[in-house]
C-alpha positions, 0 to 999 in steps of 0.5 A: 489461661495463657496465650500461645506462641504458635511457630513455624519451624518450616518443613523439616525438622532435620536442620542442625544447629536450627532445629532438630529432634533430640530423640523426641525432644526438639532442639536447636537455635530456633527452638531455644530462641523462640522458648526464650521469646514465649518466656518473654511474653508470658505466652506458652510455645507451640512448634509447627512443622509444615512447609512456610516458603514464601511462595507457598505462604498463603495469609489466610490459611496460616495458622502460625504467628511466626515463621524464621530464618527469613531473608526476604520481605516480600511476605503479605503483613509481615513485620520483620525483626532484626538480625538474630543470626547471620550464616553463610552458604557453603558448598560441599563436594567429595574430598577426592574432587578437583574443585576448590571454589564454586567458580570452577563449576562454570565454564566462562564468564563475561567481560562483566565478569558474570558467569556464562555458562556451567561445564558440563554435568554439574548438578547442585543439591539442595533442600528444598525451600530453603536459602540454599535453594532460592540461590542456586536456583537463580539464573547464572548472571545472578551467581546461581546455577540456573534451575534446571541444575539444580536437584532439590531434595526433602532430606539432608541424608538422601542428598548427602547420599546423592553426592556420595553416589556421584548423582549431584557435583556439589550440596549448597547449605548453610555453614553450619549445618555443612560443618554437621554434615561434614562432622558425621559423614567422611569422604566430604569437603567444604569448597574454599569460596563461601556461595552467599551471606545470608542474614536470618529474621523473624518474620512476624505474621499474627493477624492480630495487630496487638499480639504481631506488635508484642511478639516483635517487640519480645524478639526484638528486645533478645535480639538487642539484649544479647540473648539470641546471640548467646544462643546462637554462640552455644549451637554454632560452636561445631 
């Protein structure tokens, strides 16, 4: 019998190009990669969907051998793989606003050159526990827009619909789903300064040795041999 890839698709399906449901079929750059992976390894492919941020990671609840779209390595027994995608943050406001750049939502900066404060009533949407959401939440001397600015939201929809209502100023996400976005909702715009590179992993967490070590191995080989880029070449075309 064979073993099974279990994976960690975060907690939320609603992510194009990532992951997203194609009526009932699941779809998307993580989902093709990761069934490219299990092919690798002669293992069947299981998709999880369930909240897998770091601050929530718990190793001895996990029941998954691999979670995606990582940045950071601060998670326990974790192997990170290379690079397989690379995306930018962008931030998206209505097409009637007066914003260019993201730097005009702050009201001064430093003699460091670090911004100091927000003008008044900028909020920024974003999804919850995602890339998005770690960076606009940092404080402003870290180019974020501090916490208590920042609205998180479960869907792409209802947040889209926040800043169509006028409730938020801006949504930070990734450039590809921005362009999603953009492609199915007019009245919308992508400010000209992109708000942070982000450059994806897969971070490895099977707790048996052997297996964390062959899955590895496997995504890294279709990281190397140009597999995952062709993939991500397919869904990043808009």
């Amino acid at each position: 019998e064979k073993e099974t890839l279990v994976v960690n698709l975060g907690f939320s399906f609603d992510y194009p190009p990532y992951k997203y449901k194609d009526g009932e079929k699941l779809n998307g750059i993580n989902v093709e990669f990761m069934k490219a992976v299990a092919d690798e390894l002669n293992m069947n492919v299981e998709f999880v969907e369930e909240d897998a941020h770091s601050s929530q990671y718990k190793p001895e609840e996990h029941k998954y051998d691999v979670l995606l779209n990582r940045t950071e390595d601060n998670i326990e027994n974790a192997k990170l793989s290379a690079v397989y995608v690379s995306d930018v943050q962008s931030v998206i406001v209505k097409a009637s606003s007066d914003y260019n750049l993201y730097d005009d939502f702050y009201s001064g900066f430093d003699g460091a050159g670090y911004p100091k404060g927000l003008k008044s009533g900028i909020t920024i949407g974003v999804k919850k526990n995602t890339t998005g959401d770690i960076y606009a939440s940092a404080p402003l001397n870290e180019w974020g827009f501090g916490e208590d600015n920042v609205n998180e939201y479960t869907s792409n929809q209802e947040m889209i619909n926040a800043l169509k209502n006028g409730e938020i100023t801006a949504v930070v996400t990734d450039d590809a789903l921005a362009k999603n976005m953009l492609n199915a909702v007019s009245g919308l715009k992508i400010l000209d300064s992109t708000f942070y590179s982000a450059e994806y992993k897969v971070a490895v967490v099977s707790e048996d040795s052997e297996k964390q070590t062959e899955i590895l191995t496997a995504i890294n080989k279709l990281i190397n041999d140009g597999t995952a880029k062709s993939i991500v070449d397919k869904y990043m075309e808009y």
